[in-house]
C-alpha positions as CSV (number, residue, x, y, z in Angstrom):
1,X,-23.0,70.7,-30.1
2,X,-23.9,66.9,-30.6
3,X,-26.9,68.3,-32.6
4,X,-24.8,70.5,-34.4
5,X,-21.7,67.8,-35.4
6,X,-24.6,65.1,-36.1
7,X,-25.8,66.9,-39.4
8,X,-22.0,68.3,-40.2
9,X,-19.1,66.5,-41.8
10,X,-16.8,64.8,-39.4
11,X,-14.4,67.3,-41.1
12,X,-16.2,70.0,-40.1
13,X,-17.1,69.2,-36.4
14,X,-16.7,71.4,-33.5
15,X,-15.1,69.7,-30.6
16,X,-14.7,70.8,-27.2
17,X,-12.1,69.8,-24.9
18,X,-12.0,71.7,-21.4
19,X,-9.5,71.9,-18.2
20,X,-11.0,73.1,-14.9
21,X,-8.5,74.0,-11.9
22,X,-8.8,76.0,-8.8
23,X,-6.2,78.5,-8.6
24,X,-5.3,82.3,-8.4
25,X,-5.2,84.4,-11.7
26,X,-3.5,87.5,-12.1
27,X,-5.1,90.2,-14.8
28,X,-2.7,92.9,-15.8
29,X,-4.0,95.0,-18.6
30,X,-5.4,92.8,-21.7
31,X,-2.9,89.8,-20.1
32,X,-4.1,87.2,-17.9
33,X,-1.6,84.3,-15.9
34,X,-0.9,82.1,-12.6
35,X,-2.1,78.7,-12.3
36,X,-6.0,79.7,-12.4
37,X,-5.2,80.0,-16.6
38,X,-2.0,77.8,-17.1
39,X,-2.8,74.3,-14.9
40,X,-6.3,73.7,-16.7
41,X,-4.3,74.9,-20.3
42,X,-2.6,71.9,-19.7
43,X,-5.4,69.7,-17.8
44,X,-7.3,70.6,-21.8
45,X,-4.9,69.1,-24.1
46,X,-5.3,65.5,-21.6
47,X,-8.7,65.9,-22.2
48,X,-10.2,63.5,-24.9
49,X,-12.1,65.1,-27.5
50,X,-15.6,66.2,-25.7
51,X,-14.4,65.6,-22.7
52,X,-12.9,67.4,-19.3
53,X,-10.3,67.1,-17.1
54,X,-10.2,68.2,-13.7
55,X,-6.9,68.9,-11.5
56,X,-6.7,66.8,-7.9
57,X,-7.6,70.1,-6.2
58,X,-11.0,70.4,-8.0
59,X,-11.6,66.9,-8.2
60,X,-10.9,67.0,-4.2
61,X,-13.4,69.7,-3.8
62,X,-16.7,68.1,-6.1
63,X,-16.1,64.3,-5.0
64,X,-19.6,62.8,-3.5
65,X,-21.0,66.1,-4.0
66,X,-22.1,65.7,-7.9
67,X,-24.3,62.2,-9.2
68,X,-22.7,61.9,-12.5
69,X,-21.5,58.9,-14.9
70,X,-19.0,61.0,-16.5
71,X,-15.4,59.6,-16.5
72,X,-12.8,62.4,-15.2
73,X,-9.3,62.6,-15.7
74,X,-7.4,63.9,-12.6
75,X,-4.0,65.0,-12.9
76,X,-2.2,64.7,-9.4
77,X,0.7,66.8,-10.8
């Protein structure tokens, strides 16, 4: 994607913003739910634009096992 938006109009960009949470989710039919869907729908929209943000129960799970510079968000909520 940072190939992509670097020859597009900032206008025109694609920007991704994701929420990652460990948690059930419940498929019934064509309709998903539980907090495996809802917590990281809101972790996204804390997310800043080409970023993630993780919930305390993931962030529990990965620290000291991941060598990264990235900056993560963690929602204790």
């Amino acid at each position: 994607m940072i190939e992509h938006n670097a020859a597009t109009p900032e206008g025109q960009r694609i920007v991704f913003r994701v929420g990652i949470n460990l948690g059930d989710v419940i498929v019934e039919g064509d309709d998903i739910y539980g907090d495996g869907v809802n917590v990281p729908a809101r972790l996204e929209a804390l997310a800043e634009p080409g970023g993630i943000s993780v919930s305390g129960v993931v962030h529990d799970q990965v620290w000291g096992c991941l060598e990264s510079n990235l900056r993560i968000l963690v929602s204790r909520s």
